[in-house]
N, C-alpha and C positions, 0 to 999 in steps of 0.2 A: 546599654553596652556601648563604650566607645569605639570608633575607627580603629584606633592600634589596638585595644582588646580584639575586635571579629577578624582581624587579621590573620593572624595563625588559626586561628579556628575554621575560617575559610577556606586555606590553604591549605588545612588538614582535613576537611570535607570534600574538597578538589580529587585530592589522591586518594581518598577511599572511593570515591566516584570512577576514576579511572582505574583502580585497581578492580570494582567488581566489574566494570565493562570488561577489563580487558580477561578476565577470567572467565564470563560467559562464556567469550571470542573463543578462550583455549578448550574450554570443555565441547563449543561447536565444534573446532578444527580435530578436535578429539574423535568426537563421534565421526567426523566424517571419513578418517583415517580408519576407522574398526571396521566400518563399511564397505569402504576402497580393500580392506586385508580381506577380508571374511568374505564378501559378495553382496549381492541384497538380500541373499535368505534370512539375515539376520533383522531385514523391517517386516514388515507388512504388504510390502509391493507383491506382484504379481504378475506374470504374463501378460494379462490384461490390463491391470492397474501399475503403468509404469514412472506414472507423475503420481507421488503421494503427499504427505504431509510438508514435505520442504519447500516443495513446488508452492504450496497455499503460502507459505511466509514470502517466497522467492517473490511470488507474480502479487504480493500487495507489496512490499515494498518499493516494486517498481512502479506498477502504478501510483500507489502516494506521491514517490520523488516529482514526478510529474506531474500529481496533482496539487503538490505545496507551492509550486512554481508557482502558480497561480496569486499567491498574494504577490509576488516579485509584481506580475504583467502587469495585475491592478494599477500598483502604486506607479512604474515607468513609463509602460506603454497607454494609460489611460488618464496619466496624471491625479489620480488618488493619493493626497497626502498623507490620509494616513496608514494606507498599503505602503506606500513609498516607504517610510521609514521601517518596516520590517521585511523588506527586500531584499539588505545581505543575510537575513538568519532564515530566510526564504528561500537564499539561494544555498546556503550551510546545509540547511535539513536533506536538499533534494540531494545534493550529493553524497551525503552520510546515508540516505535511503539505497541511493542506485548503489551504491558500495556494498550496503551490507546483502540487498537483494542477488547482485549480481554472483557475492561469495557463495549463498545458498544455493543459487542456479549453478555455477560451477563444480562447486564440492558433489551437487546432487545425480549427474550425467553419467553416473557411474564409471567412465576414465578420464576425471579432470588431467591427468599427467600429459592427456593429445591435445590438450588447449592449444597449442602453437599451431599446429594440424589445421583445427579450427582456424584460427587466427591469419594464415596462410593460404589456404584451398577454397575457394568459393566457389558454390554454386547459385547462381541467382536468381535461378529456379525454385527457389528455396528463403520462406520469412526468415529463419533461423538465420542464414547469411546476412539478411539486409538488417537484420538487428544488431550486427558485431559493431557495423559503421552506426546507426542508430545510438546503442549505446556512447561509445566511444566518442561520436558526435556530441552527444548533450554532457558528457562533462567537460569535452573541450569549448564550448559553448557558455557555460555555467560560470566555469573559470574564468573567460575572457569578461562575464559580467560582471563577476563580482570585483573585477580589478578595476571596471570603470565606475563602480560605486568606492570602491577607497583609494585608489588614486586621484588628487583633486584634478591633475591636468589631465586626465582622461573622462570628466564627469559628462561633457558634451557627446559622448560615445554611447553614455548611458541609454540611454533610448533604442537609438538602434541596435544595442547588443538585446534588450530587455526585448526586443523583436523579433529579433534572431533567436531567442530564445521560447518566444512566445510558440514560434511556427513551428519548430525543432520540436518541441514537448507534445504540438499536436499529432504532429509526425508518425512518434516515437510510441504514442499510448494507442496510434492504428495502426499499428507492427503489431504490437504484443495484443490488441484485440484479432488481427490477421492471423496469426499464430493459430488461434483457434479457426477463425471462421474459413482459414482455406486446408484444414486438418480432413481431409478426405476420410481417412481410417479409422473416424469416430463419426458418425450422424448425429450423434446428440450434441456437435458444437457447428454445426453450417449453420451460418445466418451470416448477413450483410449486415445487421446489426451488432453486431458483436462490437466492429471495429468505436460507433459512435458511440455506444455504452459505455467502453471503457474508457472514454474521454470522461464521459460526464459521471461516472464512477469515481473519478481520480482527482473531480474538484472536490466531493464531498471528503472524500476519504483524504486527501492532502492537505485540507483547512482543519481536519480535526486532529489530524498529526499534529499538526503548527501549534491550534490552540493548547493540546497537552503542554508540549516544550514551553509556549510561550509561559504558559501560566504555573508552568514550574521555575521557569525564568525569574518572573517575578515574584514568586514567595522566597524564592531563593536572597534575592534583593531587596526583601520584605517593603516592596512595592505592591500598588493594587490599580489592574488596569480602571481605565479613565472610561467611566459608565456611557458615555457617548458614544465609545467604539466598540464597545462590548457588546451593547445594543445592536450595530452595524453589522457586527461578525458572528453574532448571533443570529439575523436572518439572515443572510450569507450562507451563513451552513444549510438553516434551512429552505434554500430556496434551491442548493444543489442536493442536499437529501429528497426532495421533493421529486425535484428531475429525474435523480437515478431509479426512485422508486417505481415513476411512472414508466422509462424505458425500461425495467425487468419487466413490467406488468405488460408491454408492446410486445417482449419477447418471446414470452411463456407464451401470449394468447396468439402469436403466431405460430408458436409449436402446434397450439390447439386444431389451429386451424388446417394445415396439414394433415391427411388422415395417417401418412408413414410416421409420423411426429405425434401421434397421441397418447399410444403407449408410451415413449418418451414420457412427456408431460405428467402422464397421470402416475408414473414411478415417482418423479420427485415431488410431485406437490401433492399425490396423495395415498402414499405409500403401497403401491399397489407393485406385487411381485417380492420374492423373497429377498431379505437383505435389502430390503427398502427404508425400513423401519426409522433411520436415524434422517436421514434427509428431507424428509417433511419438517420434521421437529425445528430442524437446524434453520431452515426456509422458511414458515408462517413463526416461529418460537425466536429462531435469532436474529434471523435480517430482519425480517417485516417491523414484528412485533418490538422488538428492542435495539433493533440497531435502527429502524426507520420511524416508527409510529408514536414511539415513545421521547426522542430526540424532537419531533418536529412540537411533541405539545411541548418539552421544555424550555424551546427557544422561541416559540410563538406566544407563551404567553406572556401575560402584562408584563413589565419591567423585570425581566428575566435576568436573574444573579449570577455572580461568577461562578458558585458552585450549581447552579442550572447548565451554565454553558459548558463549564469543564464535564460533570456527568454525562451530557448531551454527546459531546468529541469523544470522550472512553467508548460507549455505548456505540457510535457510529463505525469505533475501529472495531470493538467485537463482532459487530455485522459485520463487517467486511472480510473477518477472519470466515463466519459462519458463511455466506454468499458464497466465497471462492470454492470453500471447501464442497460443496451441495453442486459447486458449477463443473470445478476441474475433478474429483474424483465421482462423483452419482454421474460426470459425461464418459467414462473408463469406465465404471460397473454397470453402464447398461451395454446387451449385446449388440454389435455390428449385425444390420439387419444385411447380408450379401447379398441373397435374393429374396426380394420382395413379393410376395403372396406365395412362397412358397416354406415348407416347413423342413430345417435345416439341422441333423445331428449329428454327432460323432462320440468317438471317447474321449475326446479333448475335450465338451464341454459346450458346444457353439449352441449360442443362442441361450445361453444360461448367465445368471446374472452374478457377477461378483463380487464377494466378501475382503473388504479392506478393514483391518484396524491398524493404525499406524504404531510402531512399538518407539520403544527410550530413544535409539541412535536418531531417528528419523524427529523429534521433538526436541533434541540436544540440538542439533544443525539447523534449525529452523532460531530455538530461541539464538542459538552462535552468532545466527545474521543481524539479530535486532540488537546482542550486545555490540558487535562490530559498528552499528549505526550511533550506538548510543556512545558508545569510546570516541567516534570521530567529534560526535556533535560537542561532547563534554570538552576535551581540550580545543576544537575549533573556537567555541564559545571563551574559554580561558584567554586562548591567546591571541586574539581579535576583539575588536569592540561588534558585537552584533546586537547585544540590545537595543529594541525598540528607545529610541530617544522621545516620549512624551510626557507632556506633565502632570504629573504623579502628584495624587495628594500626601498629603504627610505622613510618616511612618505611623502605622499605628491606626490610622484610621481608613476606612473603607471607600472605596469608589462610589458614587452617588448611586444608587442603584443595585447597589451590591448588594446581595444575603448577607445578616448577620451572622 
């Protein structure tokens, strides 16, 4: 097919591209609006479980954005050439992430209309506060890098924004790990680990972001990445899936170790207490087993193909759907231990374990955030040059290394 032929065809791939993003977008803003009328009785939340299924889309997309940065810091602040050249669609992704994450987090607080409230009143006393600057930081930060990669008389800036950016993203992912670990009103989320987790969480999970986009990028361009980086960014992933898996495994056995932390533990990782039932599964069945165990043997083994590595990055975002969900709601349905060694009841319920299934509005608003991500990314990509500039074998034929 020639150049003026894929023309219109592209162009008319383009707009069906942003029309279905931008109709996930509406059908999110949809659900979130039935929820803001109606209340929350209409999800699955609950007195107790008040962060539900939005909250798992909200808090990985944030985490991703922060951790796709990561190929930006490679390439700038490390001098990695071939991270370098996928540093603006590195820095594209994390803001298309924090965007769509940030709309989920907003819609989901049940009176986004006090945003200004927020936005206005600080107590800083409070993670919640230091995350408004936080956020707000990293895309005013992001911005100012990505304009010293395409502007050429600002390319000597490039470093030091790529810096600036570097330390901001560390920042940013021990806020949203603090969130949890200084969360007093729930025992199942204190740890001092939390904060480091969710750094080295958010490289795995932000490289396998990138790789999807990228590698849709390139079929898109009916391009086929260059088997030598493929290779590279295929231990890469796995050498930060390796990391995260090992700090869950620090964390649990810390839980263990603790004797007020056992029952904890032995609820989610071995379904002990009623209403347990799904969170082992999700834990040993989806993180371990398929989002960690099965990813590290496809990118470790011998000359590992582009469809090895794309299944490996799908696989690692499933885990990370399945991880949050097992971390942020089974930390909500176990009870608040008030006093300890002593046996606590009432008719409200205390000390009994809670039942969450999350219903439609609550899975509308969730998918809403990743159309919102994926709308940005689509015309960012349009109307910027972000493709990776390498050299590509010829149309038609495969990267050395590649699966047939």
């Amino acid at each position: 097919m020639t150049a003026l032929a894929r023309a219109p065809r592209e162009a008319r791939d383009f707009w069906l591209l942003v029309l279905a993003g931008a109709l996930v977008t509406a059908v999110g803003l949809g659900a979130a609006h039935y929820m803001d009328v109606h209340g929350h009785v209409v999800t699955g939340m609950t007195n107790q479980v008040v962060w539900g299924l939005p909250h798992v889309f909200a808090i990985f997309m944030i985490v991703a954005a922060s951790g796709v940065l990561n190929v930006a810091s490679v390439g700038s602040v490390f001098g990695q050439t071939v991270y370098k050249r996928r540093a603006p669609l590195s820095g594209l992704l994390c803001l298309a992430l924090l965007a769509g994450g940030l709309m989920v987090l907003m819609l989901d607080l049940g009176r986004p209309d006090r945003i200004i409230v927020a936005a206005t009143h600080y107590n800083f006393k409070s993670v919640f506060a230091w995350n408004v600057f936080l956020y707000s930081g990293m895309v005013a930060i992001v911005a100012l890098y990505l304009w010293t990669m395409f502007e050429r008389r600002m390319n000597r800036w490039s470093r030091p924004a790529g810096i600036a950016a570097l330390v901001w993203r560390f920042v940013l992912t021990t806020g949203t790990g603090s969130i949890f670990g200084f969360l007093v009103a729930r025992q199942a989320y204190q740890s001092a680990l939390l904060a480091p987790l969710f750094i080295v969480l958010s490289f795995g999970w932000g490289l396998a972001v990138f790789l999807v986009v990228q590698a849709t990028m390139y079929a898109w361009n009916r391009q086929a990445l260059p088997a030598d980086i493929q290779r590279r960014m295929a231990r890469l992933l796995g050498v930060f899936v390796a990391a995260a898996l090992y700090l869950v495994a620090v964390y649990h056995l810390t839980n263990l170790y603790y004797a007020h932390q056992v029952d904890f533990a032995a609820f989610l990782l071995l379904g002990r207490g009623d209403g347990a039932g799904i969170f082992p599964w999700l834990f040993w069945g989806g993180y371990v087993l398929l989002g960690s165990v099965l990813p590290l043997v496809l990118v470790f083994r011998p000359l590992p193909g582009r469809r090895d590595l794309l299944a490996a990055a799908a696989l690692v975002v499933l885990g990370a759907f399945a991880w949050l969900f097992v971390f942020i709601i089974g930390g909500q349905a176990f009870p608040l231990e008030i006093l300890p060694g002593h046996a606590v009841s009432s008719s409200f319920g205390d000390g009994a374990i809670e039942r969450y299934v999350p219903r439609l509005p609550e899975w509308l608003l969730g998918l809403g955030g990743l159309g919102a991500a994926f709308l940005l990314t689509t015309v960012g990509v349009r109307v910027l040059d972000f493709m990776p500039a390498d050299d590509f074998p010829a149309a038609g034929q495969p990267a050395e290394g590649a699966a047939p």
